[in-house]
SEMISE-820906 format. One record per residue (C-alpha): residue in three letters; x, z, y. Coordinates in pm, 1 decimal, padded with zeros to 6 digits, m for minus. Each point is the difference from the previous one (the first is absolute). Layout:
<atoms>
{ALA; {X; Z; Y}},
...
</atoms>
This chain:
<atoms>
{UNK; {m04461.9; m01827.1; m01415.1}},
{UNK; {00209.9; m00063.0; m00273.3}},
{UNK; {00170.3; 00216.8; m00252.5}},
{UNK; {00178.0; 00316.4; 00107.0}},
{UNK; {00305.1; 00072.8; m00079.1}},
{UNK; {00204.6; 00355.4; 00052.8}},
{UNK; {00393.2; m00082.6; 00075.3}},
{UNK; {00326.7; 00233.1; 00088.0}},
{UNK; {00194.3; m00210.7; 00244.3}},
{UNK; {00411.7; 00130.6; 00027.8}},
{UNK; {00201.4; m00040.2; 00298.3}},
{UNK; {00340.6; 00077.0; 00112.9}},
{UNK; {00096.7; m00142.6; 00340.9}},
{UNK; {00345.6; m00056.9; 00189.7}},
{UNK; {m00001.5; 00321.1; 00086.0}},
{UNK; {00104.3; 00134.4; m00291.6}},
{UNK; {m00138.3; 00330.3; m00011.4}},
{UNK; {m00247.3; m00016.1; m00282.0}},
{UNK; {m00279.5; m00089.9; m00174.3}},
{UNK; {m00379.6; m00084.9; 00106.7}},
{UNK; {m00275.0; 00021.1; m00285.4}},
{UNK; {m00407.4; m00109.6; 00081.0}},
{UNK; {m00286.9; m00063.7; m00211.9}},
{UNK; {m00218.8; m00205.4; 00105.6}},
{UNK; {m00316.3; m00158.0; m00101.2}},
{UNK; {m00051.9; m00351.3; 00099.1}},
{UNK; {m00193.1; m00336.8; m00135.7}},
{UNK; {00289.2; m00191.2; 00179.2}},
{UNK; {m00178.1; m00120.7; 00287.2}},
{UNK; {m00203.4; 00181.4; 00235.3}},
{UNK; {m00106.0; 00367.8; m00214.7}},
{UNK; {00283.0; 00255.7; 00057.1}},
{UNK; {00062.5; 00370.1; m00063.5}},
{UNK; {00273.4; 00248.6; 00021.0}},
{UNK; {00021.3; 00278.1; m00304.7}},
{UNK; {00277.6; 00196.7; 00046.5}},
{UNK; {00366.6; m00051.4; 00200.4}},
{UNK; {00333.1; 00169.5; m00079.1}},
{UNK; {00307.2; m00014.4; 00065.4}},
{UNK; {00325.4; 00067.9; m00171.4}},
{UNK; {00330.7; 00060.3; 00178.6}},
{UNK; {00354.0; m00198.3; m00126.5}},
{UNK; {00309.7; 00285.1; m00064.7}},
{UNK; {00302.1; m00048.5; 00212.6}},
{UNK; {00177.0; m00113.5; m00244.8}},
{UNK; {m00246.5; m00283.1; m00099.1}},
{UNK; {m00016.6; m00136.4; 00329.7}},
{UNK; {00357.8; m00003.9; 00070.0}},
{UNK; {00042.8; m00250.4; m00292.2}},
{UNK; {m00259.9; m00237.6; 00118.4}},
{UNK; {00168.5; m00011.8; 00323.8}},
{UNK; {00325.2; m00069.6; m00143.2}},
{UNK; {m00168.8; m00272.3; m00245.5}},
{UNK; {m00128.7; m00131.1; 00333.1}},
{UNK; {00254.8; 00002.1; 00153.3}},
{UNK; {00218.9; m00172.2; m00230.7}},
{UNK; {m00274.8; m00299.7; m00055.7}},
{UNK; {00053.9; m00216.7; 00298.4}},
{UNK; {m00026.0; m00296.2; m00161.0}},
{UNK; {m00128.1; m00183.6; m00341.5}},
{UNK; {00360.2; m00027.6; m00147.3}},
{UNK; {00038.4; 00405.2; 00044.7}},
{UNK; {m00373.7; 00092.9; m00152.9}},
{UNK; {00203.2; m00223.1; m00347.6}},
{UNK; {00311.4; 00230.8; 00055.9}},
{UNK; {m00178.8; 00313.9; 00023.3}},
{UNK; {m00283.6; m00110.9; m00260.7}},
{UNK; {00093.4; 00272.6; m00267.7}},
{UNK; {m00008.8; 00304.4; 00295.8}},
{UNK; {m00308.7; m00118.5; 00153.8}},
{UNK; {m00156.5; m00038.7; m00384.3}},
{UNK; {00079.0; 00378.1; m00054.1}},
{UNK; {m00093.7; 00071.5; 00365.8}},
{UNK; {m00391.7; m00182.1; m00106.0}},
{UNK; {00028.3; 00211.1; m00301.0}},
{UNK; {00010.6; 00310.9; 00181.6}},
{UNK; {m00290.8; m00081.3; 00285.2}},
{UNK; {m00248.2; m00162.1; m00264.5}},
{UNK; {00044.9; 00373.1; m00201.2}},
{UNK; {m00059.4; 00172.8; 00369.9}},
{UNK; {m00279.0; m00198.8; 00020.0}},
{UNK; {m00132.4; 00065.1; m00341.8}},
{UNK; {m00045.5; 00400.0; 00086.4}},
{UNK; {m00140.5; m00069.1; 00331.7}},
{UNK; {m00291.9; m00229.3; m00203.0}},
{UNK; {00003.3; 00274.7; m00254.5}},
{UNK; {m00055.5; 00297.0; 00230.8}},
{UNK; {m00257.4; m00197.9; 00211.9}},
{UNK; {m00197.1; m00114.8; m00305.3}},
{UNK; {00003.9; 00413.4; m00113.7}},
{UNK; {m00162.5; 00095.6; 00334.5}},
{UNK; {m00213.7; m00333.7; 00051.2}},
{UNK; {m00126.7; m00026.5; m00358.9}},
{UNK; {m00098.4; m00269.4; 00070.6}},
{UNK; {m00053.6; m00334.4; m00254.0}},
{UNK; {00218.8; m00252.6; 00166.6}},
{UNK; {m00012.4; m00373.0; m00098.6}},
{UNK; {00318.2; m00130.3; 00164.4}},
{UNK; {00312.7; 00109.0; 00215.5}},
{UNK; {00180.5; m00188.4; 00256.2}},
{UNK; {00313.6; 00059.6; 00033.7}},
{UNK; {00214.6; m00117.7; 00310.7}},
{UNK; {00362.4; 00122.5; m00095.0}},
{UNK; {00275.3; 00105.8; 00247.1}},
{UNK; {00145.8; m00313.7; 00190.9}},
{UNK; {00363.4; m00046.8; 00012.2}},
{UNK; {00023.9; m00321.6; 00106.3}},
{UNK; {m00213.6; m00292.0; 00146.5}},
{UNK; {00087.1; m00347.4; 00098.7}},
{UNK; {m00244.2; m00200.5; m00010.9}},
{UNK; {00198.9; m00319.5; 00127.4}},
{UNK; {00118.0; 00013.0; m00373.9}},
{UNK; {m00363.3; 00085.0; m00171.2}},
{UNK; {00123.3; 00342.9; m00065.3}},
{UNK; {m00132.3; 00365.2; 00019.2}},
{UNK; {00144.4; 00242.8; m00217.5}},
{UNK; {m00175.7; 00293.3; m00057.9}},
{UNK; {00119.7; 00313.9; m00214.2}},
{UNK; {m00261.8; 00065.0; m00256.5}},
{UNK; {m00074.7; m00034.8; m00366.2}},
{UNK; {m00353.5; m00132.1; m00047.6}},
{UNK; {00052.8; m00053.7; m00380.4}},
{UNK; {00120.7; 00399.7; m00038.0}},
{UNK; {m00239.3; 00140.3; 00198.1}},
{UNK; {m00316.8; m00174.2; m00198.4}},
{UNK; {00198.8; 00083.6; m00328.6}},
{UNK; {00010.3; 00457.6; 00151.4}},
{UNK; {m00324.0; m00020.8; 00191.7}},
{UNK; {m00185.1; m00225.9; m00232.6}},
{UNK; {m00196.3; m00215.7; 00237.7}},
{UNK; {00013.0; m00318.4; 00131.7}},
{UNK; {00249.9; m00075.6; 00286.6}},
{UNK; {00011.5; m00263.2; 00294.7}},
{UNK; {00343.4; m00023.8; 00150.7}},
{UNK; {00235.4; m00228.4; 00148.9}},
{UNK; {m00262.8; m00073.3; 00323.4}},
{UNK; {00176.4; m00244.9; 00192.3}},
{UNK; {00227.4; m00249.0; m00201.2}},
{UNK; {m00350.3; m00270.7; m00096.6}},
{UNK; {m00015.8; 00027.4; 00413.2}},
{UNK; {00380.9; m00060.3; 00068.3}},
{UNK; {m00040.9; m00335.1; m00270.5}},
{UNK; {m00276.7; m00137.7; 00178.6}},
{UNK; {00151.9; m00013.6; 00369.4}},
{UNK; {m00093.9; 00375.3; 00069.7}},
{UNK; {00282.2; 00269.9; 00161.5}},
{UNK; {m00145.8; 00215.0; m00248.4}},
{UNK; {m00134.8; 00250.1; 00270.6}},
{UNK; {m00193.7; 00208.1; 00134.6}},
{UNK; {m00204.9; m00001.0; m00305.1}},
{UNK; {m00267.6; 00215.2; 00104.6}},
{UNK; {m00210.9; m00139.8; 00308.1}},
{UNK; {m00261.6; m00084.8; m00280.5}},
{UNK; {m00065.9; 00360.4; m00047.7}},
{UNK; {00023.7; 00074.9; 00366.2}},
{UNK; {m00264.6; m00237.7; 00043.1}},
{UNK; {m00195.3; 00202.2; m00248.7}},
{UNK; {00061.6; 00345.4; 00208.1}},
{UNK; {m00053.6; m00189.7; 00281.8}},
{UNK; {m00360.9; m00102.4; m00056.9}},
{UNK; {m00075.2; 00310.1; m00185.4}},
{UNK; {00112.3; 00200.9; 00362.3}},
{UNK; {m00248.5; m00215.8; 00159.2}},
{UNK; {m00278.2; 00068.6; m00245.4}},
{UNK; {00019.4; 00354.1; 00080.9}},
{UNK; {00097.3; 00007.8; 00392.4}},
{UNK; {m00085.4; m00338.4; 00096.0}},
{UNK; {00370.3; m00100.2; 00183.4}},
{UNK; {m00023.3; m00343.6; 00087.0}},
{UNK; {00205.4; m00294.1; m00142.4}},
{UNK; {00227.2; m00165.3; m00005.3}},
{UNK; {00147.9; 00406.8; m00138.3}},
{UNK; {00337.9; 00016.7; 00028.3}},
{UNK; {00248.8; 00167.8; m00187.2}},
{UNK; {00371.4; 00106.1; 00018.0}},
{UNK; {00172.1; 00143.0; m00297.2}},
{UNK; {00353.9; 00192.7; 00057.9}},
{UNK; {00178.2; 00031.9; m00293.9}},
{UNK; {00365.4; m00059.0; m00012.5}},
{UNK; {m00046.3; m00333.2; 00113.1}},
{UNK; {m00336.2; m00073.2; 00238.9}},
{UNK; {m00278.2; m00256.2; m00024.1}},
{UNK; {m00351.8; m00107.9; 00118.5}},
{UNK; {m00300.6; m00070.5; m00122.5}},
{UNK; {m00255.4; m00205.1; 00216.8}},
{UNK; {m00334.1; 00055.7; m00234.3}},
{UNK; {m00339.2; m00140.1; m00038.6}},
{UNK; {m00342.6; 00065.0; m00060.7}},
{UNK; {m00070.5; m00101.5; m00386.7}},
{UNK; {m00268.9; m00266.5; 00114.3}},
{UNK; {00277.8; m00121.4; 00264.0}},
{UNK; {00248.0; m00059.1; m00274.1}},
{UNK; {m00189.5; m00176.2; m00241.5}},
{UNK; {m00137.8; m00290.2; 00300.4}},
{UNK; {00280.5; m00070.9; 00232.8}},
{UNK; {00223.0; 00289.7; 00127.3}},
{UNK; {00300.7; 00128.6; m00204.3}},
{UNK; {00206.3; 00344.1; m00014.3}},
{UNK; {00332.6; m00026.2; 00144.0}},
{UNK; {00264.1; 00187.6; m00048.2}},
{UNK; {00384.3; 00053.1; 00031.9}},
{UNK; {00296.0; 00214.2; 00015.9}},
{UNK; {00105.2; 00095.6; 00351.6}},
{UNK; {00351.8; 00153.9; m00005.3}},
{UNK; {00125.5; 00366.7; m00108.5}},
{UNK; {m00204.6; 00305.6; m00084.3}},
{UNK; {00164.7; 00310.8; m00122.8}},
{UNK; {00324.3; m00154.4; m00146.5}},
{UNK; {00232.7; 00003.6; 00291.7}},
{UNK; {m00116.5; 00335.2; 00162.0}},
{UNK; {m00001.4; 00161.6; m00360.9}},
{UNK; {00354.3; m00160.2; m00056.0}},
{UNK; {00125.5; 00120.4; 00331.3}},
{UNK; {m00135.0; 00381.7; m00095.0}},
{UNK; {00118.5; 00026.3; m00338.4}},
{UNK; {00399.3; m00166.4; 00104.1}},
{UNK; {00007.4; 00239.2; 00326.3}},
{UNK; {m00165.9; 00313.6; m00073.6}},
{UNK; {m00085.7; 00200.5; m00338.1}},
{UNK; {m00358.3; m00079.3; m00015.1}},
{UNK; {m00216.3; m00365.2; m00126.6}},
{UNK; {m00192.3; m00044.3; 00286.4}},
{UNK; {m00096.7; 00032.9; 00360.0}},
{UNK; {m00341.5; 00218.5; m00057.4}},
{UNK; {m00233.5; m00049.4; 00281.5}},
{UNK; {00260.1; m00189.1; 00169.9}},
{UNK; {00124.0; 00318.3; 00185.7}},
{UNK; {00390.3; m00109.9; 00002.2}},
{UNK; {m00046.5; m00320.6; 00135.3}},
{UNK; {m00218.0; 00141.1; 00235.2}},
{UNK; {00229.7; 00269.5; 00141.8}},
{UNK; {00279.5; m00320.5; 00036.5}},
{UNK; {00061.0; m00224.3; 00229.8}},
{UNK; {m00015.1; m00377.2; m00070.6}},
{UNK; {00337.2; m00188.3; 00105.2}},
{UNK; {m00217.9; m00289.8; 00155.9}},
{UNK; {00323.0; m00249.4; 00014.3}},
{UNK; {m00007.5; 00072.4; m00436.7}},
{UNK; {m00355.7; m00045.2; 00041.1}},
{UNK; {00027.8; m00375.1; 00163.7}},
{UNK; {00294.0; m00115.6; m00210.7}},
{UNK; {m00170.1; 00066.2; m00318.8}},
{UNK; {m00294.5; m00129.1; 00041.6}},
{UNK; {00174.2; m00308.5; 00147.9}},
{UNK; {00211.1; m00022.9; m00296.7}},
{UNK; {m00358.5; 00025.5; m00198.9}},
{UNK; {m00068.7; m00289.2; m00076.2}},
{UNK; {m00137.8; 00029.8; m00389.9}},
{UNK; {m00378.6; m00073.1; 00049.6}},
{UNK; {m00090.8; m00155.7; 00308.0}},
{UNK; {m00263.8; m00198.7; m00167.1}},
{UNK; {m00158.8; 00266.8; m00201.6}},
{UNK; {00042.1; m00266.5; m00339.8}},
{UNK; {00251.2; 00201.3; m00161.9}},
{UNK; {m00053.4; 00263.9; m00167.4}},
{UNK; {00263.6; 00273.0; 00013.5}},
{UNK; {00194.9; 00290.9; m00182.7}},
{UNK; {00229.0; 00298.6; 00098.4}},
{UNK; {00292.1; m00208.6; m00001.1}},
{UNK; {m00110.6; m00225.6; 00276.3}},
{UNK; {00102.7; 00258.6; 00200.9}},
{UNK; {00287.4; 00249.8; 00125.7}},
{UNK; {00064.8; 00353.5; 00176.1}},
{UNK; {00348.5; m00132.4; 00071.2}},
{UNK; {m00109.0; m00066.6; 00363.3}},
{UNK; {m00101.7; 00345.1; 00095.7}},
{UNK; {00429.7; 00131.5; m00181.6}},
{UNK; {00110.0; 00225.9; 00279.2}},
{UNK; {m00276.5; 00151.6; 00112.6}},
{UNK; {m00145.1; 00373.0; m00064.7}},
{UNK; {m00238.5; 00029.0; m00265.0}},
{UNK; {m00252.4; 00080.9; 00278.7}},
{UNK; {00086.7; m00299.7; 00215.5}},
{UNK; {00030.3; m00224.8; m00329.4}},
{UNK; {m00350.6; 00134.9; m00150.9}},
{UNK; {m00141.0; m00091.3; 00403.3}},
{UNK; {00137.1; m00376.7; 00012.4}},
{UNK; {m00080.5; m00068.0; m00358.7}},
{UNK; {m00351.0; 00104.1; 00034.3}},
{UNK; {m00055.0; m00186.0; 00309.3}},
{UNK; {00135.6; m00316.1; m00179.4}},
{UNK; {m00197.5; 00061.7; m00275.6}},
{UNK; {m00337.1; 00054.5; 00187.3}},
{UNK; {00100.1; m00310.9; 00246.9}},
{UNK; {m00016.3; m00253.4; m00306.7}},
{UNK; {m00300.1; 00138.4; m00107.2}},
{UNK; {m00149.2; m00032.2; 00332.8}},
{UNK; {00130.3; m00330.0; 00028.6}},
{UNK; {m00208.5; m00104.9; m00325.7}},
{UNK; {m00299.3; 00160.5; 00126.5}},
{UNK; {00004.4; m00188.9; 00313.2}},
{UNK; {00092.3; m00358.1; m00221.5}},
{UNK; {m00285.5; 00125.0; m00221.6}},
{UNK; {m00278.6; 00006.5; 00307.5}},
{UNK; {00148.7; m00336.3; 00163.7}},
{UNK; {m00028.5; m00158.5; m00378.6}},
{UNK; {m00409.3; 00125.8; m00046.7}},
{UNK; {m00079.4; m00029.5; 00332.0}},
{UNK; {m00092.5; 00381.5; m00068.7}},
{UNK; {m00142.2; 00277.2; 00339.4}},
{UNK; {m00070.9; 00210.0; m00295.7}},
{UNK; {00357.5; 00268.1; 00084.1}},
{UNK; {m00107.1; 00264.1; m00258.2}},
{UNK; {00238.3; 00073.9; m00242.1}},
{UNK; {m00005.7; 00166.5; m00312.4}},
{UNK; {00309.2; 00085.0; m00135.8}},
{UNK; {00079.4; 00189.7; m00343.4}},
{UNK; {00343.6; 00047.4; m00186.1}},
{UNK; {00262.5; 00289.3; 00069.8}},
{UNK; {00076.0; m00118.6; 00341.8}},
{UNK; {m00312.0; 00036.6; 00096.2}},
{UNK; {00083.3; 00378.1; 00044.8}},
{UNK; {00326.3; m00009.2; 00240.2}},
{UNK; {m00174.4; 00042.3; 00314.2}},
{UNK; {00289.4; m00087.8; 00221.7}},
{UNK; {m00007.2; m00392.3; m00206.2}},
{UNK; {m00375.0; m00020.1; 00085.3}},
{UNK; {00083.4; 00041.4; 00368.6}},
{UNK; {00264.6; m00224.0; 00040.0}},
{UNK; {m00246.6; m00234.0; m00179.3}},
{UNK; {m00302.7; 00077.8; 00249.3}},
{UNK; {00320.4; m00007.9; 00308.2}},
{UNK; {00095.4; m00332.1; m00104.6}},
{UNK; {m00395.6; m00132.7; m00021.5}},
{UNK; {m00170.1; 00191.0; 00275.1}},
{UNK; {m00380.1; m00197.4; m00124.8}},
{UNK; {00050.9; 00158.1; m00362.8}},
{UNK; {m00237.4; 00254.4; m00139.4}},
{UNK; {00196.1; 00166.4; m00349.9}},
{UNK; {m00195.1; 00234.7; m00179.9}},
{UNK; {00119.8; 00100.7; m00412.7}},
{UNK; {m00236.2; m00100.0; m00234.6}},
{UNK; {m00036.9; 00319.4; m00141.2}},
{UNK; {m00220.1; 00054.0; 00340.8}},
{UNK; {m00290.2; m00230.1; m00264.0}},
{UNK; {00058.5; 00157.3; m00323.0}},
{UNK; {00271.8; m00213.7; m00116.9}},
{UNK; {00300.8; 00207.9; m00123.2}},
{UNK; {00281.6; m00181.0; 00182.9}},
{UNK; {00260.8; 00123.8; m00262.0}},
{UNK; {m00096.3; m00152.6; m00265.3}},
{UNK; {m00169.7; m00330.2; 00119.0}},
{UNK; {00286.1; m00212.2; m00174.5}},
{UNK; {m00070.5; 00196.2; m00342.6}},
{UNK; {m00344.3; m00064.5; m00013.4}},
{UNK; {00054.9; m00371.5; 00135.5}},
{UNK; {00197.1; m00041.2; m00313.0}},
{UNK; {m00241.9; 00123.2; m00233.6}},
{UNK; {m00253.7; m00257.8; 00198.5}},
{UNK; {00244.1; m00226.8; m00061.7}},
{UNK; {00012.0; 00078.4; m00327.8}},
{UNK; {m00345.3; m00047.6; m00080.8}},
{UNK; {00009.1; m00273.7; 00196.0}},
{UNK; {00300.8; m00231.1; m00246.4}},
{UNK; {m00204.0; 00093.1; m00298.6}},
{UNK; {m00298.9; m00155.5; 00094.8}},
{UNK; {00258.7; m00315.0; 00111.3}},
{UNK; {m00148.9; 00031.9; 00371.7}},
{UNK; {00293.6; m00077.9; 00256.4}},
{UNK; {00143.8; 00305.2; 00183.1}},
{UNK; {00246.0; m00224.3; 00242.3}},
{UNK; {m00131.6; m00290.9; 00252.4}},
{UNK; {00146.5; m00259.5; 00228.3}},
{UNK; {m00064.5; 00252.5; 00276.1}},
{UNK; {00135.3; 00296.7; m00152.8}},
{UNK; {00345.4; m00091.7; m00114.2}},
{UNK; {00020.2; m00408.6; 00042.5}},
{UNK; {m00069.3; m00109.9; m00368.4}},
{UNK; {m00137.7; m00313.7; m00047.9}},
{UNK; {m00287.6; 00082.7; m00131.0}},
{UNK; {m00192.0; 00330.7; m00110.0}},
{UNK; {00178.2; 00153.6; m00263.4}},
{UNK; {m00056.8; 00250.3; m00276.8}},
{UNK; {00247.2; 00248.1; m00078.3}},
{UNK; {00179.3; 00235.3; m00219.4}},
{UNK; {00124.4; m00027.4; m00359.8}},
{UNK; {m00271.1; 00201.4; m00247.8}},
{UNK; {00161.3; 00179.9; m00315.6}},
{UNK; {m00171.4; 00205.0; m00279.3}},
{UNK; {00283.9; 00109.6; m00176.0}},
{UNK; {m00182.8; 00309.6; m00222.4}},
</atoms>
């Protein structure tokens, strides 16, 4: 076992609603801890202006026109996330050796090698003093990657560390809903290092389009437990066109963003009837990768374990399970994995991980060319 190291990993996902802070200890392979969790909500007001910064980037010519708003905009999330270190390090008290720190995405094409995530590495090692890995996925997206999903390495690590303790056989996988969905197929450690490999991809929407649908129709951000879609009714001829019309990832080798996809096919329909179709689309393309997954591994292992906010709309998981009768889901928190915050503590693993120069991206994972390290390390104190 080599050196341990104790990391804060910082992540804000598509879904815009905040902040998620883990320490971890890890030796960047196999040994792996969680300290503490938190999480720290966005204001209204902040959100609203990465949505319209979002918005407004479609393309690389409008991130150049809008350089000097989304330069203040970076400003102001670095300085949220400055507190949110701040107040964690006051209850942790812990002695942390590095922070990895993911940013808020705003735009990601990786056709064009770019990824452009909102976040100040350089400021936030200057206020927190320590030393800061950011800017995860551009090395991957200039050596053939898509720059995502980033963290099936650290799924792997949950993954064999859930079979330690309650002896689930492999291959383990696992499904992540964030805002946007993906897979991990994973391995036992002895596995990976002789012939098999993880594999991994993104699989269609998460949370995006249901959480856009809820906050355009109705006063609140989300669909909580999935109770208005479930009181709808889907418009099955919506239902067919759309996912006709999808036609984004039908080889799972792209990896893809919130703007790969649209509400505009459910316009006309009642917030409960939109909320029902949308999350039946939604949990048909993840089915559909599930399925591609088991033909792909030749897996008759159907337990999955799925973490991420989705993983709590119960209606989604059933339209899931309806669309993949041989499916077992179960959330990870069900083995002592906190399924809020497994992104945050894969990018302190991460983190750990680009110091020592070890790759945290793989042919399998995201479709570089080669293993790749990753982010950019400042010490800027």
């Amino acid at each position: 076992m080599g050196k341990i190291y104790t990391a804060i990993g910082l992540m804000s996902g598509t879904s815009l609603d905040g902040v998620d802070v883990s320490i971890i200890k890890s030796d960047g392979h196999r040994e792996f801890s969680s300290i503490l969790d938190r999480y720290f909500e966005y204001d209204k007001e902040l959100i609203q202006k990465i949505l319209n910064i979002r918005e407004k980037i479609t393309n690389l010519e409008r991130l150049s026109k809008y350089l000097n708003e989304v330069k203040d905009l970076e400003r102001e999330i670095t300085l949220f996330h400055v507190k949110a270190v701040k107040k964690t390090l006051e209850i942790s008290r812990s002695s942390v050796d590095l922070i990895g720190f993911h940013g808020q995405t705003v735009f990601h094409e990786p056709e064009k090698k770019i990824s452009k995530q909102l976040g100040d590495g350089n400021l936030l090692s200057q206020l927190i003093k320590k030393k800061v890995i950011y800017n995860f996925r551009q090395k991957d997206l200039e050596n053939g990657g898509q720059g995502a999903p980033l963290t099936p390495i650290f799924h792997n690590v949950l993954a064999n560390k859930i079979n330690k303790k309650f002896d689930i056989k492999f291959p383990l996988n696992i499904l992540n809903i964030g805002g946007i969905s993906n897979i991990t197929c994973s391995v036992k450690w002895r596995d990976l290092e002789v012939k098999d490999k993880i594999y991994a991809y993104d699989i269609g929407p998460g949370n995006c389009l249901i959480d856009e649908w809820i906050r355009k129709n109705s006063k609140k951000k989300y669909d909580k437990d999935g109770l208005i879609a479930s009181s709808g009714k889907v418009d099955k001829l919506v239902l067919n066109q759309a996912l006709e019309n999808f036609t984004e990832n039908s080889n799972y080798k792209k990896s893809l963003d919130v703007k790969d996809f649209d509400i505009f096919f459910a316009k006309g329909l009642s917030l409960e009837n939109g909320a029902a179709t949308i999350t039946n689309f939604t949990a048909t393309l993840i089915a559909n990768g599930m399925r591609y997954s088991h033909k792909k591994k030749h897996s008759n292992t159907y337990k999955w374990l799925v973490c991420g906010g989705g993983r709590k709309n119960k209606y989604l998981l059933e339209c899931i399970k309806n669309n993949f009768e041989k499916i077992i889901i179960e959330p990870i928190d069900l083995y002592e994995i906190d399924g809020d915050f497994v992104e945050s503590q894969a990018f302190a693993y991460l983190a750990i991980r680009s110091f020592l120069k070890l790759p945290i991206s793989f042919p399998d994972t995201t479709g570089c060319k080669e293993p790749t390290t990753g982010g950019v390390i400042v010490k800027n104190f």
